[in-house]
C-alpha positions as CSV (number, residue, x, y, z in Angstrom):
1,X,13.5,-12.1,5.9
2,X,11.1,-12.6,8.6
3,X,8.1,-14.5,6.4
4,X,9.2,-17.7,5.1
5,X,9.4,-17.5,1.4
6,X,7.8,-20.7,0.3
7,X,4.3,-19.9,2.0
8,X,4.3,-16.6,4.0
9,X,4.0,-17.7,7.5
10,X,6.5,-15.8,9.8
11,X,9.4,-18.1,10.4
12,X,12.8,-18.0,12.9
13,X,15.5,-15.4,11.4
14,X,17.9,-17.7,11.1
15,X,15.7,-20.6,8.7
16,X,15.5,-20.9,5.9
17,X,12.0,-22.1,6.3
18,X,8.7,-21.9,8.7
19,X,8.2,-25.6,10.4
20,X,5.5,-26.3,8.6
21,X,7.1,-26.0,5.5
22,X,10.1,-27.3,6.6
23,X,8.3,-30.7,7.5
24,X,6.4,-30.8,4.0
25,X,9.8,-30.1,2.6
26,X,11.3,-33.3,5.0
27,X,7.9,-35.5,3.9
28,X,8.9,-35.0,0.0
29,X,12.7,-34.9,0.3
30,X,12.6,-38.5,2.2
31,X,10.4,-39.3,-0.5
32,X,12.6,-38.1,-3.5
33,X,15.6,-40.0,-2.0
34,X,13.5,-43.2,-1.7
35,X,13.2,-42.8,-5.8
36,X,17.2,-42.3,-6.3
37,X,16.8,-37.9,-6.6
38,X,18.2,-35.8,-4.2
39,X,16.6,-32.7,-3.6
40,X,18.1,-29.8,-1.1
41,X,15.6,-27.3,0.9
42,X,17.3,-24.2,-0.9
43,X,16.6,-25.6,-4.5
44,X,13.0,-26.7,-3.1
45,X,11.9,-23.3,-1.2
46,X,13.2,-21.4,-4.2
47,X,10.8,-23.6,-6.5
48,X,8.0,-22.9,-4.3
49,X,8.8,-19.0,-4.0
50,X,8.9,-18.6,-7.8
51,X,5.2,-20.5,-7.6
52,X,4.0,-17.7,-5.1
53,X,5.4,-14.7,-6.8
54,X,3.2,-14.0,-9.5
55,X,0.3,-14.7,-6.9
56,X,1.6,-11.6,-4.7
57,X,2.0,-9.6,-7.1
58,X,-1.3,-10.5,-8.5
59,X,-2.8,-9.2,-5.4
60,X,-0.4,-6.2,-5.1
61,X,-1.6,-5.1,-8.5
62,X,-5.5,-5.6,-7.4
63,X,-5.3,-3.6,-4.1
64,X,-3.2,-0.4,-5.3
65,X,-6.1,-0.3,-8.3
66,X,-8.6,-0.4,-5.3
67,X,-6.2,1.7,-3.7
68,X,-6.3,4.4,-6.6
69,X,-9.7,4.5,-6.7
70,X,-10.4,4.7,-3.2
71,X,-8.3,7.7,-3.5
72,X,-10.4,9.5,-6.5
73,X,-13.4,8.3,-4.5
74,X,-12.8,9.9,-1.0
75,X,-11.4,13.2,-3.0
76,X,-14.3,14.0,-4.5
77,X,-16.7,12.0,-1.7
78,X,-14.8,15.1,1.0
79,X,-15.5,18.1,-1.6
80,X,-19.0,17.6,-2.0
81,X,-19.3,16.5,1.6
82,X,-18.0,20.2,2.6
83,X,-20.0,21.8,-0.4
84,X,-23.1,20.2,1.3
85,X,-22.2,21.5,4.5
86,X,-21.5,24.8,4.0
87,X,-25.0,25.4,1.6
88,X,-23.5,27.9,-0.8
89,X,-22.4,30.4,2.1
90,X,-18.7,31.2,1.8
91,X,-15.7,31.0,3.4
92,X,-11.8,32.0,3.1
93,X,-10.0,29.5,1.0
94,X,-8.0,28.0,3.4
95,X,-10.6,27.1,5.5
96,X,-12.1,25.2,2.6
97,X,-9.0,23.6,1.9
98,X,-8.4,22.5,5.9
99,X,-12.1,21.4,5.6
100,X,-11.3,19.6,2.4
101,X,-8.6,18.3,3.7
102,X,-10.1,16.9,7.3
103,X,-12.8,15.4,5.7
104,X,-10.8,13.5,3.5
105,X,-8.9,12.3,5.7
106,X,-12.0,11.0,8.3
107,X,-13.7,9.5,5.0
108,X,-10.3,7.6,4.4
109,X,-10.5,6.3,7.2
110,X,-13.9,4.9,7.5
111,X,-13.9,3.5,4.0
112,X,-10.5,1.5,5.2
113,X,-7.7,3.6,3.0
114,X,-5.2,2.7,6.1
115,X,-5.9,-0.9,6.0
116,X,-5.8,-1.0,2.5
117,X,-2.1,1.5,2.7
118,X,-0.5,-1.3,5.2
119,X,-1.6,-4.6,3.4
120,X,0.2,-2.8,0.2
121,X,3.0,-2.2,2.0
122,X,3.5,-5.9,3.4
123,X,2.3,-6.8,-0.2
124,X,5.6,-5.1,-1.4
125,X,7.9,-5.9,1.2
126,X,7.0,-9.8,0.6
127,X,7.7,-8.9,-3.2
128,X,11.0,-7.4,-2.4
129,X,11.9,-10.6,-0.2
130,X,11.1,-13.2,-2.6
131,X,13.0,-11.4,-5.4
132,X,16.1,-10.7,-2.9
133,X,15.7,-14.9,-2.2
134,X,15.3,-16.0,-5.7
135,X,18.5,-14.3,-6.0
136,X,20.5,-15.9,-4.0
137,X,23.3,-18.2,-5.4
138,X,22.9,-22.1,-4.5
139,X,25.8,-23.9,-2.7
C-alpha cells in the first residue's frame, strides 16, 4: 500500500504509517501509557482505517452516480450535437456513428469524464487497500 491507511497521505512502502500520522499516533500512545493502557500502532491505524472507510466509499458511490450520468449526458449531448451539424442532410451510417462517436468523446472531455474516470479509480484502489489492511491478522 502506497497511501497510508489511517488518513490517505502517501507514506514510505515499508510503514505502516505516514509521519504525520505516525506522530499523532506517538502523541496519544505516550498518552495512553501515562493512564496504565497500552495501545500498539497496528490496533490504532486499523481503528482509524475502519473510521475512513465508509467516508471513501461514500464518495466512490457519489462520483460513479456523477459518473453515470455524465455518461447519459454526453451521449445524447454528442447525438444532437452531430444532428445539429449535419441540418437534416444525410450521410452513410458509419460516418454518423464515427461522428457520434468523436464528438462524444471531445464533449467527455471538456465536461471532465477523464478526471472524474481517474479519481474513481484511486477512489477504489484506496477501497481495496483499506479492506486488504483491515484484514490483516494482529501480532
Amino acid at each position: 500500500m502506497k497511501l497510508c491507511p489511517s488518513c490517505g497521505n502517501k507514506k514510505g512502502p515499508k510503514h505502516l504509517v505516514c509521519s504525520d500520522c505516525y506522530q499523532i499516533y506517538s502523541d496519544e500512545a505516550a498518552k495512553s501509557i501515562a493512564r496504565g493502557k497500552v495501545v500498539d500502532l497496528l490496533s490504532w491505524a486499523k481503528q482509524r482505517a475502519e473510521k475512513r472507510l465508509p467516508e471513501i466509499k461514500a464518495e466512490l458511490k457519489e462520483k460513479k452516480d456523477k459518473y453515470d450520468l455524465l455518461q447519459q449526458e454526453v451521449g445524447s449531448s454528442a447525438f444532437q450535437k452531430v444532428k445539429e451539424t449535419l441540418n437534416g442532410k444525410m450521410v452513410p451510417n458509419d460516418v454518423f456513428k464515427k461522428a457520434c462517436s468523436e464528438a462524444r468523446k471531445k464533449t467527455w472531455k471538456e465536461k471532465g469524464g477523464n478526471t472524474l474516470h481517474y479519481e474513481i479509480k484511486i477512489l477504489e484502489q484506496q477501497v481495496e487497500d483499506i479492506e486488504n489492511f483491515l484484514a490483516q491478522k494482529e501480532n
